[in-house]
BAKE-994123 format. One record per residue: x, y, z of N, C-alpha, C, O in turn. Coordinates in steps of 0.02 Angstrom, whole numbers, m for minus. Each point is the difference from the previous one (the first is absolute). Layout:
<recs>
+--------+--------+--------+--------+--------+--------+--------+--------+--------+--------+--------+--------+
:     nx :     ny :     nz :    cax :    cay :    caz :     cx :     cy :     cz :     ox :     oy :     oz :
+--------+--------+--------+--------+--------+--------+--------+--------+--------+--------+--------+--------+
:      X :      Y :      Z :      X :      Y :      Z :      X :      Y :      Z :      X :      Y :      Z :
...
+--------+--------+--------+--------+--------+--------+--------+--------+--------+--------+--------+--------+
</recs>
This chain:
<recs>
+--------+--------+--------+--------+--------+--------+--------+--------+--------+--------+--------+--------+
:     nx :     ny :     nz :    cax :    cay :    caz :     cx :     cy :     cz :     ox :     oy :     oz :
+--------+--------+--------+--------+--------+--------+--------+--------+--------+--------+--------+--------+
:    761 :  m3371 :   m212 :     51 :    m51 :      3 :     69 :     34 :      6 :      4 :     51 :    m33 :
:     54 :    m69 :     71 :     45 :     30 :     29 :     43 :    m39 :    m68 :    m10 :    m56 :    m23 :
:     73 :    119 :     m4 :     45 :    m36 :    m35 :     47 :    m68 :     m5 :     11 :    m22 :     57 :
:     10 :     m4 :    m93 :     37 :    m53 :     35 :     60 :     25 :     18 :     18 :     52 :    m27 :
:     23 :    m84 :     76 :     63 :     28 :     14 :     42 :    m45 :    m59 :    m29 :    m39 :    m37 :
:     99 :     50 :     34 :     54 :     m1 :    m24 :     31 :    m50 :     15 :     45 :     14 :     40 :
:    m47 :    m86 :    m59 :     44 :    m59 :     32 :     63 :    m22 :    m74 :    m13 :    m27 :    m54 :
:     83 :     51 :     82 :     32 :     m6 :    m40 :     25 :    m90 :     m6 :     45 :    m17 :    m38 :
:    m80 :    m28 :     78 :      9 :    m58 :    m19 :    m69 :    m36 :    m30 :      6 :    m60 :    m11 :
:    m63 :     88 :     m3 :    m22 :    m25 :    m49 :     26 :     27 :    m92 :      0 :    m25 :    m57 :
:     22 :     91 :     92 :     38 :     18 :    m66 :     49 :    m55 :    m30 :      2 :    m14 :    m60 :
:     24 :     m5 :     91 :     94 :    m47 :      6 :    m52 :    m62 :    m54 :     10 :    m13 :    m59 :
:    m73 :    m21 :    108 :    m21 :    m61 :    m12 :    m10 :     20 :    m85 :     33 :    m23 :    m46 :
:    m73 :     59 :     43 :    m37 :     25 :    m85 :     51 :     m8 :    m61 :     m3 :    m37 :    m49 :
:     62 :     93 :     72 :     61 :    m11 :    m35 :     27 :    m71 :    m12 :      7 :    m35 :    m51 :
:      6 :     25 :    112 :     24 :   m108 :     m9 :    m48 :    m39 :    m42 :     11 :    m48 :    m36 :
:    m75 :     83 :     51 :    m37 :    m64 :    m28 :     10 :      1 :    m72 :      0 :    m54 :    m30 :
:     10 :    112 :     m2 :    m13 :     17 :    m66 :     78 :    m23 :    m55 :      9 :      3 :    m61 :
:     36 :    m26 :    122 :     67 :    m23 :    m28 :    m19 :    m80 :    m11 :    m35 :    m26 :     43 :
:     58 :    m13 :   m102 :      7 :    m61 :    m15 :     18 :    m50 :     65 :     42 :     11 :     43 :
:    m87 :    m70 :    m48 :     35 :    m40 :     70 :    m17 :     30 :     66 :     18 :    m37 :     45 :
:    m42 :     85 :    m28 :      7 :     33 :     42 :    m96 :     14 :     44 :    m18 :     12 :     58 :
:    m24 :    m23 :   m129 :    m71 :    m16 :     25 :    m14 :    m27 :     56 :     40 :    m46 :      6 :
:    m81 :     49 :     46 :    m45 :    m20 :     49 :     70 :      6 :     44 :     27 :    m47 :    m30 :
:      0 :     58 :     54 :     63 :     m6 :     49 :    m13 :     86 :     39 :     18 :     55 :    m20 :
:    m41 :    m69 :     58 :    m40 :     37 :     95 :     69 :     28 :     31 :     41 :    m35 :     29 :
:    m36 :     94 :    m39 :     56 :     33 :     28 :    m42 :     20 :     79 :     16 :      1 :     59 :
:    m72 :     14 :    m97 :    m45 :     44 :     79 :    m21 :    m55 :     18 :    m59 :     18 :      7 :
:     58 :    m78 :      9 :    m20 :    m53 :     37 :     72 :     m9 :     31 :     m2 :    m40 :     47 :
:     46 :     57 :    m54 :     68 :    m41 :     36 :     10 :     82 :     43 :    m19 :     55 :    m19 :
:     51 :    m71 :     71 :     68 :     57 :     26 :     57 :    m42 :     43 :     12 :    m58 :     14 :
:     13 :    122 :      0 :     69 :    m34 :     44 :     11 :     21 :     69 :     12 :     59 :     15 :
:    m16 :   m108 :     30 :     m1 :     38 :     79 :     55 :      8 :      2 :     40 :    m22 :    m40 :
:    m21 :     73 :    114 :     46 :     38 :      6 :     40 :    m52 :     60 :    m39 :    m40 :     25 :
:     99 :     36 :     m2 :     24 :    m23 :     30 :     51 :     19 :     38 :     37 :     45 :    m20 :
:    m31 :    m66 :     62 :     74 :     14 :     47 :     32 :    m62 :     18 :    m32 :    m51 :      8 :
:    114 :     55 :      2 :     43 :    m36 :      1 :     54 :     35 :     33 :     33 :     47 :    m21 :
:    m28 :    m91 :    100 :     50 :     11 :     35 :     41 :    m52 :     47 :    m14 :    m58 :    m14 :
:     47 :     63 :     52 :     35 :    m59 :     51 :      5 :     31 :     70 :     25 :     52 :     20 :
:    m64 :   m111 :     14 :    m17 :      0 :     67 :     40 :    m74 :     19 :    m14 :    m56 :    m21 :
:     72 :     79 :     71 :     22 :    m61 :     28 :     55 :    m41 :    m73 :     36 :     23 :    m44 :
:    m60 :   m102 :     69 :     23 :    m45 :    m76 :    m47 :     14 :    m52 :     17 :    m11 :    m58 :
:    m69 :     32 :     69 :    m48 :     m5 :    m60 :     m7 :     61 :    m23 :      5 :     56 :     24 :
:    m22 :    m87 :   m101 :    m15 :     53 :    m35 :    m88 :     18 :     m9 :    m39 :    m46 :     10 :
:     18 :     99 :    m25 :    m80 :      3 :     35 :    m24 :     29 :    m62 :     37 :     45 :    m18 :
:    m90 :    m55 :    m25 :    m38 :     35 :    m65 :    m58 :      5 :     25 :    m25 :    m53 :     16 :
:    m15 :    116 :     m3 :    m50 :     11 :    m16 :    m45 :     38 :    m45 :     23 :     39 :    m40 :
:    m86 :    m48 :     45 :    m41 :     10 :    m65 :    m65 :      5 :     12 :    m38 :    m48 :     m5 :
:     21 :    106 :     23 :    m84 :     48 :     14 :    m36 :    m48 :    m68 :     19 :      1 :    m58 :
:    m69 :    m39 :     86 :    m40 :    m23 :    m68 :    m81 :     m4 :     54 :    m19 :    m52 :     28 :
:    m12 :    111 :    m26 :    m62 :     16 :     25 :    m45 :    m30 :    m26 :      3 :     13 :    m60 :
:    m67 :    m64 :     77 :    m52 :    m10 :    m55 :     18 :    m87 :    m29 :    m39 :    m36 :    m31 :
:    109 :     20 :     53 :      0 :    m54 :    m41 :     19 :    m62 :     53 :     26 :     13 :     54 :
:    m38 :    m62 :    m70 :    m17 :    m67 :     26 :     45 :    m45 :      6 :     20 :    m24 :    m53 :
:      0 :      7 :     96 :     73 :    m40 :     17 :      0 :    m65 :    m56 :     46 :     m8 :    m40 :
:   m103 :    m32 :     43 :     m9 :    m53 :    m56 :    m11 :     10 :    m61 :    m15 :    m43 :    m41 :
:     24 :    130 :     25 :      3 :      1 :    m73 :     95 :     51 :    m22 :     17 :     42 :    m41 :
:     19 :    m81 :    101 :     61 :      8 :    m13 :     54 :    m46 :     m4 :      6 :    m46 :     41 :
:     45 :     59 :   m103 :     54 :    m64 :    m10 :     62 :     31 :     25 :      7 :     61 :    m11 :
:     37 :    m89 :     42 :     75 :     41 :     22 :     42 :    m56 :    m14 :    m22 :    m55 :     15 :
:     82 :     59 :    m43 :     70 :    m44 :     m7 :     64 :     43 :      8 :     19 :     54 :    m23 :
:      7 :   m106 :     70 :    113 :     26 :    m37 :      1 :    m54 :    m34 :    m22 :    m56 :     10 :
:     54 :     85 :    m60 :     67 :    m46 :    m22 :     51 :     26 :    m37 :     m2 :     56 :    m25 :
:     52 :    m97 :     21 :     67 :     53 :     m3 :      0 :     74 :     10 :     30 :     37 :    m39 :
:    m58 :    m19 :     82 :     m1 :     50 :     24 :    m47 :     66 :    m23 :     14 :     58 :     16 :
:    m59 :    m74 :    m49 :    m40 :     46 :    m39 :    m61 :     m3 :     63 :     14 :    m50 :     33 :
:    m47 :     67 :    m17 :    m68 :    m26 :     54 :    m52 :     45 :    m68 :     11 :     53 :    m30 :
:    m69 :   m103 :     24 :    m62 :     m3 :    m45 :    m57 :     11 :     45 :     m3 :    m27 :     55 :
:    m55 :     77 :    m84 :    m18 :     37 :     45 :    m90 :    m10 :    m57 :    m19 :     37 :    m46 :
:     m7 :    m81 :     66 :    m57 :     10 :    m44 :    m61 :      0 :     14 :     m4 :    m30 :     54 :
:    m72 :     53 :    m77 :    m57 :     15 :     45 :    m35 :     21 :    m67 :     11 :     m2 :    m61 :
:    m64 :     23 :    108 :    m64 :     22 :    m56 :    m48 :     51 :     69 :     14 :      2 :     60 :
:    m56 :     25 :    m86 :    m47 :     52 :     52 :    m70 :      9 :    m43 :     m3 :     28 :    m55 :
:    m42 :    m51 :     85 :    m70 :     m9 :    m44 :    m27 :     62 :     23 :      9 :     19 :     58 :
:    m27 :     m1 :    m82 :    m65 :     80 :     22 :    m67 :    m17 :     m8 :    m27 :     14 :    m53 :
:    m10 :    m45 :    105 :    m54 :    m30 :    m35 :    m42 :     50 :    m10 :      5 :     44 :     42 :
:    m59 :    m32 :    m97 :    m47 :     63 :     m4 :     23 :     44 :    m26 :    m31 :     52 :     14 :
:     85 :    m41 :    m55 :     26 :     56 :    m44 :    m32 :     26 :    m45 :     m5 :    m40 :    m47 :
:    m22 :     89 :     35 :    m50 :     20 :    m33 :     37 :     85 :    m32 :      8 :     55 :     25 :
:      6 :    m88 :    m98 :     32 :     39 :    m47 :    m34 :     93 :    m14 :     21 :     56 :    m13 :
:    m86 :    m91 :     27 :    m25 :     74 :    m19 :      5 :     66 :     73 :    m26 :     56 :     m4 :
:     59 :    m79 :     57 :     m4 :     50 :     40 :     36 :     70 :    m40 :     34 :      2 :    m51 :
:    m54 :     48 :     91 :     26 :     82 :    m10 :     63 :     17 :     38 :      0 :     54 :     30 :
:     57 :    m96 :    m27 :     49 :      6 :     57 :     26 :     75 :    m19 :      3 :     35 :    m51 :
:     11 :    m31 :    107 :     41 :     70 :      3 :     83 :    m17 :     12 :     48 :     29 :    m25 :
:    m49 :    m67 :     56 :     64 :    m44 :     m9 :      2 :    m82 :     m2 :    m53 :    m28 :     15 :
:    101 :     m6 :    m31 :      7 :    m64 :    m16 :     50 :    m40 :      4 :     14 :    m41 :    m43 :
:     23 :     50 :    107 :     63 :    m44 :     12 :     m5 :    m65 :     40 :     41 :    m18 :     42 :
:    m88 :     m9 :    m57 :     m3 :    m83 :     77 :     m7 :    m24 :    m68 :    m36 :     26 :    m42 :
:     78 :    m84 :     32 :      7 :    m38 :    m80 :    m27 :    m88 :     38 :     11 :    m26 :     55 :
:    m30 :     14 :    m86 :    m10 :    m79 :      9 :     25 :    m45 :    m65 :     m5 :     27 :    m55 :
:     27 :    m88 :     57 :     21 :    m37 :    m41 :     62 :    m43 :     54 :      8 :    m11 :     61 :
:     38 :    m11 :   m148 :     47 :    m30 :     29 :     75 :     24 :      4 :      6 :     48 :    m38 :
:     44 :    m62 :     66 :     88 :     17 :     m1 :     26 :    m55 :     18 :    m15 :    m50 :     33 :
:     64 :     74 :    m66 :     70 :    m70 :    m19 :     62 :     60 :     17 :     13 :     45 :    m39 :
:     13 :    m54 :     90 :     88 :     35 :     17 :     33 :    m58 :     14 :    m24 :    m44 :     35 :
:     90 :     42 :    m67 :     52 :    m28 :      4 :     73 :     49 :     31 :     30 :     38 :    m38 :
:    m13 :    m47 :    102 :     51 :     37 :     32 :     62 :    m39 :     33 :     m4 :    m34 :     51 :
:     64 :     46 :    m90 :     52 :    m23 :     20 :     42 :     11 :     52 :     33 :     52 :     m2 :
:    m27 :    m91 :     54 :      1 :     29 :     77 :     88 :     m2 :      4 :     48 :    m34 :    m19 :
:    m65 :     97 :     57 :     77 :     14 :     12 :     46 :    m38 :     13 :     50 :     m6 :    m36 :
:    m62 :    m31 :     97 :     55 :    m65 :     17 :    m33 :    m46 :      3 :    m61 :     m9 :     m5 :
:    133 :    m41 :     18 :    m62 :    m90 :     m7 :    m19 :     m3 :     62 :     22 :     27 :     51 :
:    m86 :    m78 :    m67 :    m24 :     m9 :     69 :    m30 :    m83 :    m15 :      9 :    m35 :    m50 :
:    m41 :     23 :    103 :     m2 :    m86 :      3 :    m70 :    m23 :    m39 :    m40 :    m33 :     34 :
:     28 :     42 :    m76 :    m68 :    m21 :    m40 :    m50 :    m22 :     27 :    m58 :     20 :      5 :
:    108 :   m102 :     27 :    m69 :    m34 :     30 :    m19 :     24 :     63 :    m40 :    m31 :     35 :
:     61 :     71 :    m22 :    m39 :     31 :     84 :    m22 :     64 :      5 :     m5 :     36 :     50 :
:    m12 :    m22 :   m133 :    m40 :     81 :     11 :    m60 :    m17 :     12 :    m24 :    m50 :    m28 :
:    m21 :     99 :     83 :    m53 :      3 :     15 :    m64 :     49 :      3 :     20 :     49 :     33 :
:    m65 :    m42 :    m45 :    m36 :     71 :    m38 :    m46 :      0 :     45 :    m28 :    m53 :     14 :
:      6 :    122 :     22 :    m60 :    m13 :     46 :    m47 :     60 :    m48 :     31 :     41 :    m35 :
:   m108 :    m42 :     39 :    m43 :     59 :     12 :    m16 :     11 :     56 :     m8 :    m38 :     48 :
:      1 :    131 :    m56 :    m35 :     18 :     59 :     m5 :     59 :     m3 :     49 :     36 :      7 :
:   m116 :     m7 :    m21 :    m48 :     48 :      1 :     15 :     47 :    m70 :     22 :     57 :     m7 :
:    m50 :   m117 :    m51 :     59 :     38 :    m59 :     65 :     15 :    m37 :     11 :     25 :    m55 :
:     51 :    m61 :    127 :     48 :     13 :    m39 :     29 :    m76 :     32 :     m5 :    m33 :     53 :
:     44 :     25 :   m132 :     33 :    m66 :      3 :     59 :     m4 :     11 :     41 :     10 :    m45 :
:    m25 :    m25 :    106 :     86 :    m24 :     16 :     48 :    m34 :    m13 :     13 :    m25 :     55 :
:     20 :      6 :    m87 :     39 :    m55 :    m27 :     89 :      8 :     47 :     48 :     39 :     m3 :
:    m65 :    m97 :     39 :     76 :    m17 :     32 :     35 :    m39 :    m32 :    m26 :    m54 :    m12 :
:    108 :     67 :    m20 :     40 :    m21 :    m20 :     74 :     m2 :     29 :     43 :     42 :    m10 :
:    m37 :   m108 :     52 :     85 :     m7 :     26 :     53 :    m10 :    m24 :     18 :    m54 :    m24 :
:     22 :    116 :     28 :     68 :     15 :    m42 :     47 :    m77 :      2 :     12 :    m36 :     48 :
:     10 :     28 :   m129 :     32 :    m63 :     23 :     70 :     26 :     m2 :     12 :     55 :    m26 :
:     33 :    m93 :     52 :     98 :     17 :      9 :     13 :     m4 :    m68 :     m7 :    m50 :    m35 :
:     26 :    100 :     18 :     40 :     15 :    m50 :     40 :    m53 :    m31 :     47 :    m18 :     35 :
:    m54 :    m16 :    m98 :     41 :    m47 :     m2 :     78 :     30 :    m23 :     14 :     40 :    m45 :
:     18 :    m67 :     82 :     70 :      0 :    m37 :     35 :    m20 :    m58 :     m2 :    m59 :    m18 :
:     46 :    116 :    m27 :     11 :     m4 :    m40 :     76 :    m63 :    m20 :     52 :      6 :     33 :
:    m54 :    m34 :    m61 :     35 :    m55 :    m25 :     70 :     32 :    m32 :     m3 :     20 :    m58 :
:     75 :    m14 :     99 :     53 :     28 :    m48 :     65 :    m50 :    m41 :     53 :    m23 :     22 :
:    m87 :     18 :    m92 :     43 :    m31 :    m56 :     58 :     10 :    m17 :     15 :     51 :    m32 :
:     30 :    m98 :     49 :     57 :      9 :    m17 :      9 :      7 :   m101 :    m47 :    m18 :    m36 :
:     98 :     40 :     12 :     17 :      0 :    m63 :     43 :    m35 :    m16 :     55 :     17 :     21 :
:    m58 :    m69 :    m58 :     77 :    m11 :      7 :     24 :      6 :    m80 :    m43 :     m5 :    m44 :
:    113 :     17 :     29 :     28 :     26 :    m36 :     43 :    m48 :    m49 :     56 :    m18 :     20 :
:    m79 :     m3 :    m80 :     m6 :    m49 :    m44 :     58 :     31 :    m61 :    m18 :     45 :    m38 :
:     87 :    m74 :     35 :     19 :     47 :    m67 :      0 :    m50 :    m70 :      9 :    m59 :    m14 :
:    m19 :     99 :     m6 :    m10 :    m29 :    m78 :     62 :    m39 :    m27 :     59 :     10 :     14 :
:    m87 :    m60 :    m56 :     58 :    m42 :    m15 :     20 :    m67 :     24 :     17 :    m50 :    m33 :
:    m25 :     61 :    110 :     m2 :    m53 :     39 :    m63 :    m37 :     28 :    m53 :     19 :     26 :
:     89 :   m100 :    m45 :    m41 :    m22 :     19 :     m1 :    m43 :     68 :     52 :    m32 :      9 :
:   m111 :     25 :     48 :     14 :    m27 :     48 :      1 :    m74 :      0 :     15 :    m31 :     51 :
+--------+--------+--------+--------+--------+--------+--------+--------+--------+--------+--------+--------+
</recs>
């Protein structure tokens, strides 16, 4: 039988679990995909390599400007007792919340798949303009 290797996130889980409140809560069932964020044109463009996982087992939102990024990835047939020599393809679920650089128009972002990676188009909205308040200058004593 080949040793086990070294997974410092079942370590992480063991430790958590053993803290109050903190029982049954799956650190190695969750991760966090990696993403990119740039501007092409008016729009702003996020993408996000998510290999393995299933367009209908994904949620996406803006609002006020945060875009919500949520999913799950089933591994069907996982079978704990293998001899891995290594162990980095994680299955479970992720929750990212990313606050996008500029505004953009909520109701007309649009998300495509394709071949693994998920596109998300977002059109920059005009800058709103800032509102300049006058002061006006009240002296004490008097009354208007």
């Amino acid at each position: 039988m080949l040793p086990r290797i070294y997974d410092p996130f079942q370590e992480m889980e063991e430790i958590l679990n053993r803290l109050p409140g903190m029982q049954n809560r799956s650190m190695a069932k969750s991760f966090v995909p990696a993403m990119d964020i740039y501007e092409e044109k008016n729009n702003l463009i996020v993408e996000i390599t998510l290999a393995g996982i299933k367009p209908e087992d994904l949620e996406i939102s803006v609002e006020k400007g945060v875009l919500t990024l949520e999913g799950k990835s089933k591994k069907e047939h996982e079978i704990d007792e293998k001899n891995y020599y290594r162990k980095e393809i994680r299955s479970g679920s992720f929750f990212r919340q990313i606050p996008l650089p500029t505004a953009v128009k909520e109701e007309k972002v649009k998300a495509e798949f394709e071949d693994g990676v998920l596109k998300i188009t977002c059109p920059k909205a005009e800058p709103k303009k800032t509102k300049k308040i006058n002061v006006r200058v009240v002296k004490k004593g008097k009354k208007s």
